[in-house]
C-alpha positions as CSV (number, residue, x, y, z in Angstrom):
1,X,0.0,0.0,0.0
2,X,1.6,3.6,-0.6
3,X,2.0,6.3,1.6
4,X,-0.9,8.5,3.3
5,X,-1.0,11.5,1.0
6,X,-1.6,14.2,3.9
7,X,-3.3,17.2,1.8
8,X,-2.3,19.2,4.9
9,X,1.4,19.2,3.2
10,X,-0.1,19.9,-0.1
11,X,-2.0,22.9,2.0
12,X,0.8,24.6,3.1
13,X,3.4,23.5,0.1
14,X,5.4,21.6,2.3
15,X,7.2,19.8,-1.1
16,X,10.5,20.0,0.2
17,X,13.8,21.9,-1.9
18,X,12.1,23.1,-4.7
19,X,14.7,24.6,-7.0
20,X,12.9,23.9,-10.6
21,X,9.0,24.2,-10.8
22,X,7.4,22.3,-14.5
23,X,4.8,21.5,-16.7
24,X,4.5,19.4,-19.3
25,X,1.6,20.2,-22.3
26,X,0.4,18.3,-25.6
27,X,-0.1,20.3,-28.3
28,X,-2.7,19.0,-30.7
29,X,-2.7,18.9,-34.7
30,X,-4.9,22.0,-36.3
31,X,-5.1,23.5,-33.0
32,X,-4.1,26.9,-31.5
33,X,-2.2,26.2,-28.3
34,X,-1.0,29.2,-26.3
35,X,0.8,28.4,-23.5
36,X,0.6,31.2,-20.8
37,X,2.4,31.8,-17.3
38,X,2.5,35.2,-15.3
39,X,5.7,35.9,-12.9
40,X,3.9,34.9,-10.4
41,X,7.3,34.0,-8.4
42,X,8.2,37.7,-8.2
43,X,4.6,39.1,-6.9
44,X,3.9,36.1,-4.1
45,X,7.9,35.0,-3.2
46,X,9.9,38.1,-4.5
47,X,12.4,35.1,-6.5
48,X,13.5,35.8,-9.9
49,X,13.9,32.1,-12.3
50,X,14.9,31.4,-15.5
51,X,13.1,29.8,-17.7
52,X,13.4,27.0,-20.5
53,X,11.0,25.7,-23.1
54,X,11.3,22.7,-24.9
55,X,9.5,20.9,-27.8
56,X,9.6,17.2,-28.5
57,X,7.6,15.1,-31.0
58,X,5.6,12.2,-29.4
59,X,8.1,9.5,-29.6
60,X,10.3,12.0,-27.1
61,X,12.9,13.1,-29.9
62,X,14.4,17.0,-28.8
63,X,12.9,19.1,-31.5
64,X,13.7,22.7,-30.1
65,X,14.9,24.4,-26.7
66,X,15.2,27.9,-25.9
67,X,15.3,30.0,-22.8
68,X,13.3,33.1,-21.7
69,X,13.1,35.2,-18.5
70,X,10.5,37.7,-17.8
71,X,12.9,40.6,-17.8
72,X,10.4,42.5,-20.5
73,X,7.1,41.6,-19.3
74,X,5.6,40.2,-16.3
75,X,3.9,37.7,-18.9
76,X,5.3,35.2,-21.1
77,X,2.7,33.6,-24.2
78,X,3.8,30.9,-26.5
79,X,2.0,29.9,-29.2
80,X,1.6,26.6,-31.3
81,X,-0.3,25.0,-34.4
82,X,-0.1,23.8,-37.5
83,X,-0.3,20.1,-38.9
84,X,2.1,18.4,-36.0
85,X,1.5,17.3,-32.9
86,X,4.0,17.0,-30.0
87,X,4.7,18.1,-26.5
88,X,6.2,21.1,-25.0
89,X,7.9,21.2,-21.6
90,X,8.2,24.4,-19.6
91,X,10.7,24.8,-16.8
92,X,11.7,27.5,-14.3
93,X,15.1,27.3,-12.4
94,X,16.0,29.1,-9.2
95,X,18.8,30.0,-6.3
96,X,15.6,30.0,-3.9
97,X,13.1,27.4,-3.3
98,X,10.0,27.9,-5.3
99,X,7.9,25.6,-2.8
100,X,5.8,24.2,-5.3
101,X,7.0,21.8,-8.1
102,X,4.7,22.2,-10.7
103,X,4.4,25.5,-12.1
104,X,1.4,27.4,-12.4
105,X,1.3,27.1,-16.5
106,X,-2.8,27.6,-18.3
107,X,-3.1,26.2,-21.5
108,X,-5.3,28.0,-24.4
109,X,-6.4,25.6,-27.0
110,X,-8.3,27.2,-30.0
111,X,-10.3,26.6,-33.1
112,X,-12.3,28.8,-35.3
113,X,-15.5,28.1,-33.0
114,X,-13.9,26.7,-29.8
115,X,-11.8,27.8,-26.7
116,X,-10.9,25.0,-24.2
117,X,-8.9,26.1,-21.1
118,X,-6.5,24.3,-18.6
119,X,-3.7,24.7,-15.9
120,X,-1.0,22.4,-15.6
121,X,-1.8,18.9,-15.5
122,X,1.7,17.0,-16.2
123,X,5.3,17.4,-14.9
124,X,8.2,15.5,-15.3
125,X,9.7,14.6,-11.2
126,X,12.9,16.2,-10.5
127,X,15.9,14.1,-9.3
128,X,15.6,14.7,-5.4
129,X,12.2,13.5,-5.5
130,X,12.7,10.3,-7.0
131,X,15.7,9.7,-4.8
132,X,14.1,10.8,-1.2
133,X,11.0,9.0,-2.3
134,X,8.6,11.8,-2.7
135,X,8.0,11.2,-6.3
136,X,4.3,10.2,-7.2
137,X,4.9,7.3,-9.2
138,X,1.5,5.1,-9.1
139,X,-0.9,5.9,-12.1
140,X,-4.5,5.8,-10.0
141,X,-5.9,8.0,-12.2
142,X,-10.0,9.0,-12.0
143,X,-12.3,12.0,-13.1
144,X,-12.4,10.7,-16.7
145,X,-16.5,11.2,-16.7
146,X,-18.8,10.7,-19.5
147,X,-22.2,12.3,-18.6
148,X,-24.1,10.5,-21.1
149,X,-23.1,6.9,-21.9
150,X,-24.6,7.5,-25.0
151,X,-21.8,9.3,-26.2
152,X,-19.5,7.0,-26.5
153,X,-20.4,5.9,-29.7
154,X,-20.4,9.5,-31.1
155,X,-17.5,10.9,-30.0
156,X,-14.0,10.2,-29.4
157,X,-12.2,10.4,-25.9
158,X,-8.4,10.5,-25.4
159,X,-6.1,10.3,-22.3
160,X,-2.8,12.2,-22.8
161,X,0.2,10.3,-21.2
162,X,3.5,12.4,-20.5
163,X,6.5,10.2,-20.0
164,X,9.4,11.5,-18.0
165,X,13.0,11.1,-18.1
166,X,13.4,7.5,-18.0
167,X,11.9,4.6,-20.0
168,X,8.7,3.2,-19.0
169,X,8.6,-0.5,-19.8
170,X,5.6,-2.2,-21.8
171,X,3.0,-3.5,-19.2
172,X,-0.7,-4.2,-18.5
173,X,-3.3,-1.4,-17.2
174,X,-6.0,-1.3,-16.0
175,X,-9.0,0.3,-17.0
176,X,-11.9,0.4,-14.5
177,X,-15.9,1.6,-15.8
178,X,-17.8,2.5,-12.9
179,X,-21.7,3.9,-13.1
180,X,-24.0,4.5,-9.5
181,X,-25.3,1.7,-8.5
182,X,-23.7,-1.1,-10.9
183,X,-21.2,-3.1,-10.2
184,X,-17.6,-2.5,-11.4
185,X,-16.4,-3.4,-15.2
186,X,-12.5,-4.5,-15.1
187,X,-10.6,-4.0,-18.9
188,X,-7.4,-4.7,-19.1
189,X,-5.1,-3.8,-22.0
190,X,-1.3,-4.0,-22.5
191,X,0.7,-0.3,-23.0
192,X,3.7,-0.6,-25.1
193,X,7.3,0.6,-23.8
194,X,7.6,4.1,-23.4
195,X,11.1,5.5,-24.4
196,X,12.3,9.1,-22.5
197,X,9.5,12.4,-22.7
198,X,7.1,10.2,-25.0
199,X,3.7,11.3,-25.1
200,X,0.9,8.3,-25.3
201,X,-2.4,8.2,-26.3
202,X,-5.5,5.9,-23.9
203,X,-8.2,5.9,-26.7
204,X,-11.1,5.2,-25.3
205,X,-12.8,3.5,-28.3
206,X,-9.8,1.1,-28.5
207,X,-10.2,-0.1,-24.5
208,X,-13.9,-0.3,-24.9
209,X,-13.9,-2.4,-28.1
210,X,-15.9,-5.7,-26.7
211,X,-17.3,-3.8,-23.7
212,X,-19.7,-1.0,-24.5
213,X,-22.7,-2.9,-24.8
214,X,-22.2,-4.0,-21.0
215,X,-22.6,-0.3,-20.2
216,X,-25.4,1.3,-19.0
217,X,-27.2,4.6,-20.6
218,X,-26.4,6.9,-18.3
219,X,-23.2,8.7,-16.5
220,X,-19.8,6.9,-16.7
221,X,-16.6,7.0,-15.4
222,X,-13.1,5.7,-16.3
223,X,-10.4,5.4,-14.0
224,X,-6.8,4.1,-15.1
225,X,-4.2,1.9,-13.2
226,X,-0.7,1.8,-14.9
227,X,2.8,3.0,-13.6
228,X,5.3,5.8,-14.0
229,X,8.8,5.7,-13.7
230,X,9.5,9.3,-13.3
231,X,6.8,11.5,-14.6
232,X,3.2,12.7,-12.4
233,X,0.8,10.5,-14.1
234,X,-2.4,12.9,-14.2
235,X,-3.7,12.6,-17.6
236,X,-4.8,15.3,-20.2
237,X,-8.5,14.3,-21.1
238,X,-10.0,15.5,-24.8
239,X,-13.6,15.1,-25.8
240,X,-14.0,16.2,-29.7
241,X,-16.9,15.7,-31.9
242,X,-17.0,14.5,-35.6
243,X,-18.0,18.5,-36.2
244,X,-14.6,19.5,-34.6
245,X,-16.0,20.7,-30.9
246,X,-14.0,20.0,-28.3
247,X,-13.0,20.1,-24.6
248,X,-9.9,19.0,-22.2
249,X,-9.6,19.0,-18.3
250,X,-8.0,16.6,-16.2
251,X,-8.0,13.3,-14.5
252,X,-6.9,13.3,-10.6
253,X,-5.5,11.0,-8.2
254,X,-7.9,7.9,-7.3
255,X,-8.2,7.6,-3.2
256,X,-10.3,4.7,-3.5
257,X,-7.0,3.1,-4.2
258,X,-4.8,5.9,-3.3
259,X,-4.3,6.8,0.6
260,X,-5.5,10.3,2.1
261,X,-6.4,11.5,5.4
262,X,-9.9,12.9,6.7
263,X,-10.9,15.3,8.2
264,X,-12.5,14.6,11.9
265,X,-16.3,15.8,12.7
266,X,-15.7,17.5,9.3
267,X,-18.3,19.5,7.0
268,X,-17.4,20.1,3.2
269,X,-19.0,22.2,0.7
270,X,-18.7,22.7,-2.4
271,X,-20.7,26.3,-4.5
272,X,-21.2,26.6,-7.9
273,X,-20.7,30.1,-9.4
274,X,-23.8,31.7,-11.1
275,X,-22.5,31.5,-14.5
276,X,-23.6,27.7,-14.5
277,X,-27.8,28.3,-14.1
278,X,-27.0,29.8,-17.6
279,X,-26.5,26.5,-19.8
280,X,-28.3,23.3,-20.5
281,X,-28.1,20.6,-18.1
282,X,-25.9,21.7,-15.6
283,X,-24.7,19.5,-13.1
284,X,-22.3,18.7,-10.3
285,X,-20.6,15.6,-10.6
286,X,-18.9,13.9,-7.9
287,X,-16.3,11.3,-8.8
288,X,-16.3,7.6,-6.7
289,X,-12.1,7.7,-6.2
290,X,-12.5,8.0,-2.9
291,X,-12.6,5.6,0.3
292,X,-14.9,2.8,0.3
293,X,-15.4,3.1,3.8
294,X,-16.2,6.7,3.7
295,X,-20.4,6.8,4.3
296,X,-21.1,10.1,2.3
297,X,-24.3,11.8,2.3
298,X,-24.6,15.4,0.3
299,X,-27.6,17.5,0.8
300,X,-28.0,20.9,-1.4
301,X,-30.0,23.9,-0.1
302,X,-33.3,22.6,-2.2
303,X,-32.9,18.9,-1.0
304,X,-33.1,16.4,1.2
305,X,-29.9,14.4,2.4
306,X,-28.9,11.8,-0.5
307,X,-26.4,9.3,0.3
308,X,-23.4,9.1,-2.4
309,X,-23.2,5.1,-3.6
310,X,-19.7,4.7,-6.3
311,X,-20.3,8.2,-7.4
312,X,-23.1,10.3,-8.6
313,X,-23.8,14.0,-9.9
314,X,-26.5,16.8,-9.0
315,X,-28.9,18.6,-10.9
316,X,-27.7,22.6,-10.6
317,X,-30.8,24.6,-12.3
318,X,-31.7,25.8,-8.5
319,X,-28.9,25.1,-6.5
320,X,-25.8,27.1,-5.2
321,X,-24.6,25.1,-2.3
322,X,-23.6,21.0,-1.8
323,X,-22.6,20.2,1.4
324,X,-21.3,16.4,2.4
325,X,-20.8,14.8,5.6
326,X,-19.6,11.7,6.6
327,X,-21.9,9.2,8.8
328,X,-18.9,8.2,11.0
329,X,-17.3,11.5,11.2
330,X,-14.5,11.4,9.2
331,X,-14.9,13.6,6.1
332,X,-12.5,12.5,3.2
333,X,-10.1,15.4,3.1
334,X,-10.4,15.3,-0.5
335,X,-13.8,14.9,-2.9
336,X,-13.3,15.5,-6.6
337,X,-15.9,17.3,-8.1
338,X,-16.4,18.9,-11.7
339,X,-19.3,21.5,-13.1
340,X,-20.6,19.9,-16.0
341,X,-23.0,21.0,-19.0
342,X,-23.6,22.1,-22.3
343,X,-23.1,25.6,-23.8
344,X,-25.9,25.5,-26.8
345,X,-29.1,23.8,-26.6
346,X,-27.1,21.5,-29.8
347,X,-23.9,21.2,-28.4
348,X,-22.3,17.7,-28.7
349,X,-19.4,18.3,-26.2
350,X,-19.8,19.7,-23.0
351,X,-17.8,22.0,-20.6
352,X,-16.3,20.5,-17.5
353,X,-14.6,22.2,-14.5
354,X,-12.4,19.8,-11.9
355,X,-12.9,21.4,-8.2
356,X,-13.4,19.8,-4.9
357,X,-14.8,19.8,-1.9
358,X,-13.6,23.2,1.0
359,X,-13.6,21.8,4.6
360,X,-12.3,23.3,7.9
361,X,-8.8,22.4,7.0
362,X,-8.0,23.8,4.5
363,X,-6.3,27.2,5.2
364,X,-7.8,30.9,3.9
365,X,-7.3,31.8,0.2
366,X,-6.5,35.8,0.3
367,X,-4.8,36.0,-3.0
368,X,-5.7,34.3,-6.6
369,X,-4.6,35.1,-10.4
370,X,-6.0,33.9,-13.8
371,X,-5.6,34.3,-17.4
372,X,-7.7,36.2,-19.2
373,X,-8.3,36.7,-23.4
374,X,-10.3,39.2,-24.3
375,X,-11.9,38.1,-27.6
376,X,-13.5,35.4,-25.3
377,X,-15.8,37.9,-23.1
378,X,-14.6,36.9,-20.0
379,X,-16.1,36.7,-16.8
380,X,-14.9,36.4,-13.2
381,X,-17.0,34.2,-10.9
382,X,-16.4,34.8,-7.4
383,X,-18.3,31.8,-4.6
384,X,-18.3,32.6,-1.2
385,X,-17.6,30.0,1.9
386,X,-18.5,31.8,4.6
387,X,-19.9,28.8,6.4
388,X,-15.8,27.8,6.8
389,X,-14.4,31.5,6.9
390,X,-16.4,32.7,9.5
391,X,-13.8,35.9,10.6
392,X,-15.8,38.6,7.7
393,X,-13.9,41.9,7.7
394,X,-16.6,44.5,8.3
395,X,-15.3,46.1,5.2
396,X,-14.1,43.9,1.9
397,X,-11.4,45.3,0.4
398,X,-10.5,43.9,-2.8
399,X,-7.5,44.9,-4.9
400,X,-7.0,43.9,-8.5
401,X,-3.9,44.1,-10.8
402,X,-3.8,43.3,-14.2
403,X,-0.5,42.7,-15.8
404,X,0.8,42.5,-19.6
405,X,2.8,40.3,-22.2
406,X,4.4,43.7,-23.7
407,X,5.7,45.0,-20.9
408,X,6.6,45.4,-17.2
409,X,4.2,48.2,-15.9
410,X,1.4,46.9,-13.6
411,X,-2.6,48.7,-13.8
412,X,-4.2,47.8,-10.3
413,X,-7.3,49.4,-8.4
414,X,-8.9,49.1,-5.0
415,X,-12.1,48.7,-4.5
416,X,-14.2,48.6,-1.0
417,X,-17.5,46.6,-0.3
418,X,-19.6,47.4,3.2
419,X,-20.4,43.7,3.4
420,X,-20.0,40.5,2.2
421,X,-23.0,40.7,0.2
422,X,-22.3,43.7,-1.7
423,X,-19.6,41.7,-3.7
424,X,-21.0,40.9,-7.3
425,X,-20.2,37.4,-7.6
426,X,-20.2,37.7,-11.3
427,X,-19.0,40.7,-13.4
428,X,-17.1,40.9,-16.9
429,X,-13.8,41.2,-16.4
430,X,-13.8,44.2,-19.4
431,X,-14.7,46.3,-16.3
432,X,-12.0,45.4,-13.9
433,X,-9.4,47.0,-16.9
434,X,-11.6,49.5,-17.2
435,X,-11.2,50.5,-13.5
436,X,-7.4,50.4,-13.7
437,X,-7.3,51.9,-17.0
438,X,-5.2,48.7,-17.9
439,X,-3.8,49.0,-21.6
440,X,-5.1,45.7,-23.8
441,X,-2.7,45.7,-26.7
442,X,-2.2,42.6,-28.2
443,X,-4.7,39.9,-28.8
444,X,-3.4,37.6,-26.4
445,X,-3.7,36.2,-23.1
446,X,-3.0,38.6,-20.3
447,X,-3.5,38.0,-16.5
448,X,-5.5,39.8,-13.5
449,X,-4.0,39.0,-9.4
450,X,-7.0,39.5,-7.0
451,X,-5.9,40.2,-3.7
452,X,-8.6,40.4,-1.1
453,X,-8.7,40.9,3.1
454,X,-11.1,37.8,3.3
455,X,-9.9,34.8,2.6
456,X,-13.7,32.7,2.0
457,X,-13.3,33.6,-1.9
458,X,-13.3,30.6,-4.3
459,X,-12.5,32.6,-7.9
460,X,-13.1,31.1,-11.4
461,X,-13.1,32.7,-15.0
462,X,-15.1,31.8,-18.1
463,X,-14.2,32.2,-21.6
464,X,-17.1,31.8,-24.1
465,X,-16.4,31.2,-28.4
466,X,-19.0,31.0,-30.8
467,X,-19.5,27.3,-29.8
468,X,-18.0,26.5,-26.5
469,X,-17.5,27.8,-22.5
470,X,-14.5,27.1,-20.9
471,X,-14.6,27.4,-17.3
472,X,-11.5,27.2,-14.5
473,X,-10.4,27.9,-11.2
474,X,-7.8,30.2,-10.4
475,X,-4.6,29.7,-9.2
C-alpha cells in the first residue's frame, strides 16, 4: 500500500527543496495552443527564475529548446499549431526554493469556434524527489466522466500520457468503468514501452472495443491503473466531436486506491458560481475515487440528504450550495468534483470544470490570479464559503492588478464593499481593466492577481467562443 497522501502538506506546500517548478503540455494537430504563465514568483515570493522551453515530438525526440526570462514583461505567451502534434515542456530554475513543483502554466487551446482552457496537469519529477522518495509514481488515475453513456459511440475520448526522463517498460493497465449503483467493469489492456519524454495516447474507443454494450445509458466514469517511472501521471483528457467541438480537463488522483487522510467531525461544501444556471443541463458531478469506507451523504440547499453510492452528480438549475458529511465523522479530506453542461441547446461536447470539496482544514485563500483573453468575453466568478471562513472583515477590500505580455508596468485598483454581500459574484472582467485603466494591446492572453482581506473567496473565470465555455479555477 503507498504512503498516506496528507493534503495538509499539499495545504501549506510543504514539497521539500524546490529549485525547478514544471509543466509538461500536448499540443494537438490543427489547433491553436498558447501556453501562458505570469511571474507569479516575483509578486507572491519576491524570487526571480529562469526559464526553459522545450518541444519534442511524441516519440520523445528533442525538436527545439530555448530560454526566456520575464525581464520585458511580467507575462510570457507561446503559441503553437499547424499540422504536427508534439509536446512542450516548460521549466523554471531558481537560487531560492519555489515551494511548489509544478508550475502554475494555463493552457489556451483554440479553433475557429472553440476555446478550451487548462492549468498544468503534467510534470516531469525532478531528481531529489525520486531519490528521497517523494516522487508520485503510481498511475491511479479517475475523473475521466462521460455524462451520457450514449456518447460513446459519437465521439472520441483521449487520455494524454506524459513520460518523463526515464523509460517506462511495456506492461498491462487497467481500466476500470464505474456507473451508480452497478457493479464495477475491469478492462485490461497492454501499454507498449515508453522511451524518455514520450507522449501516449488511452483511446477510449480502443479499451472499450468488446465492452460498450455492457454499459449502462447513463453517466460513466473511467479510472486508469498503470505506472510511471519518473513522470506525475495525471492525464490530459479530450472530448472532440466529428463537427470539430472539443474540450480538455483533467484526470486526478484515485483515493479509492490511493491513501488520504480525513478530516475529523468535518463538514465540506462545495458552491457553484452563477455562471452555470445559464447552460443546458448543468450539473455537479462527484467522482467515486474516494474511500470505500467513507459513508457520504450530500444534501444541497433545495434537497433532502442523499447518500453518495460509487459516485453520482447533482442537478444545478436551483442550487448554489452541496454540502457532504460523513456518517462516521471522518470527512475525506479530499472529494473531486467537476461543473458539467452544455453551452448550446445543440452542443455535442460539454464543458467540465475539476474542483473539490472546502472543509475546515484547509487554510484561507487571500490571493488568486487567472488568465484572461479578451476576444472570449470573459467573466470572473467569485463563490463565497463563509460557512468555513467565519472571521468577515466588516469592510471587503478587494484589490486587483492586471499585468501584460508587452511589458513590465502593472494597472491595479482598489475597490471597498460594506459587506460580504455587496460583492458581485459575477462581473465581466472588461470592467475590472476599465477600473485600472489597464492598456489591452495585443490579442493575447494577459492576467489579473485579485488580492482580497477575506480569505472565504473561491474565484473562477469563463471564456465563451461562438461554440463553447471554458470554465477554471484560479490559481
Amino acid at each position: 500500500m503507498s504512503k498516506v497522501i496528507d493534503q495538509k502538506e499539499n495545504f501549506n506546500a510543504n514539497f521539500g527543496s524546490v529549485f525547478r517548478s514544471s509543466g509538461i503540455f500536448y499540443c494537438p494537430r490543427n489547433l491553436k495552443t498558447t501556453l501562458s504563465v505570469m511571474n507569479y514568483f516575483k509578486e507572491k515570493n519576491f524570487t526571480d527564475v529562469a526559464g526553459v522551453i522545450t518541444k519534442r515530438s511524441l516519440s520523445g525526440k528533442l525538436n527545439t529548446r530555448e530560454t526566456f526570462d520575464f525581464s520585458q514583461s511580467n507575462v510570457k505567451n507561446f503559441v503553437f499549431s499547424g499540422a504536427d502534434e508534439f509536446a512542450v515542456e516548460i521549466e523554471f530554475f531558481s537560487n531560492k526554493n519555489l515551494r511548489i513543483p509544478y508550475a502554475a502554466i494555463m493552457a489556451f487551446y483554440e479553433s475557429k469556434d472553440c476555446v478550451s482552457v487548462i492549468h498544468n496537469y503534467g510534470r516531469n519529477h525532478s531528481l531529489y524527489e525520486l531519490e528521497e522518495g517523494t516522487a508520485l509514481l503510481n498511475g491511479r488515475e479517475t475523473c475521466w466522466f462521460v455524462s451520457d453513456s450514449s456518447r460513446l459511440s459519437v465521439n472520441e475520448f483521449l487520455a494524454v500520457f506524459h513520460n518523463g526522463h526515464t523509460e517506462t517498460p511495456a506492461q498491462d493497465f487497467k481500466c476500470k468503468v464505474t456507473q451508480t449503483g452497478k457493479q464495477d467493469i475491469l478492462i485490461e489492456g497492454k501499454m507498449p514501452k515508453l522511451s524518455p519524454f514520450e507522449t501516449y495516447k488511452f483511446k477510449l474507443h480502443e479499451i472499450l472495443n468488446g465492452f460498450v454494450e455492457k454499459i449502462g445509458t447513463d453517466a460513466v466514469w473511467f479510472r486508469l491503473e498503470f505506472e510511471s517511472e519518473s513522470s506525475f501521471p495525471r492525464l490530459l483528457l479530450i472530448e472532440k466531436s466529428s463537427d470539430g467541438e472539443f474540450h480538455v480537463t483533467h484526470s486526478d488522483l484515485d483515493y479509492e486506491l490511493l491513501q488520504t487522510n480525513s478530516v475529523s467531525d468535518g463538514v465540506g461544501y462545495t458552491k457553484i458560481p452563477n455562471i452555470m444556471r445559464k447552460f443546458r443541463e448543468p450539473i455537479l458531478e462527484i467522482d467515486p475515487g474516494y474511500s470505500q469506507d467513507a459513508k457520504i451523504v450530500i444534501s444541497t440547499n433545495v434537497d433532502d440528504k442523499v447518500s453518495l453510492g460509487n459516485g453520482g452528480y447533482c442537478h444545478l438549475e436551483k442550487i448554489n450550495t452541496i454540502s457532504f458529511n460523513e456518517l462516521n465523522g471522518k470527512l475525506p479530506s479530499r472529494i473531486h468534483c467537476a461543473l458539467s453542461g452544455f453551452f448550446k441547446e445543440d452542443s455535442m461536447v460539454p464543458f467540465r470544470s475539476c474542483l473539490g470539496i472546502v472543509h475546515k482544514e484547509r487554510p484561507p485563500k487571500h490571493t488568486h490570479w487567472l488568465p484572461f483573453y479578451l476576444k472570449y468575453m470573459p467573466t470572473v466568478e467569485f463563490t463565497v464559503y463563509d460557512e468555513i471562513y467565519q472571521s468577515i472583515p466588516s469592510i471587503i477590500e478587494v484589490k486587483f492588478k492586471v499585468y501584460s505580455p508587452n511589458n513590465l508596468q502593472i494597472f491595479e485598483c482598489n475597490i471597498a464593499y460594506q459587506s460580504l454581500e455587496d460583492v458581485p459574484l459575477t462581473f465581466p472582467l472588461s470592467s475590472i481593466i476599465s477600473e485600472t485603466g489597464a492598456e489591452i494591446e495585443t490579442d493575447e492572453p494577459y492576467y489579473v492577481l485579485i488580492n482580497s482581506n477575506y480569505g472565504g473567496f473561491f474565484v473562477f473565470v469563463s471564456h465563451t467562443s461562438n461554440q463553447s465555455l471554458s470554465i477554471e479555477h484560479t490559481f
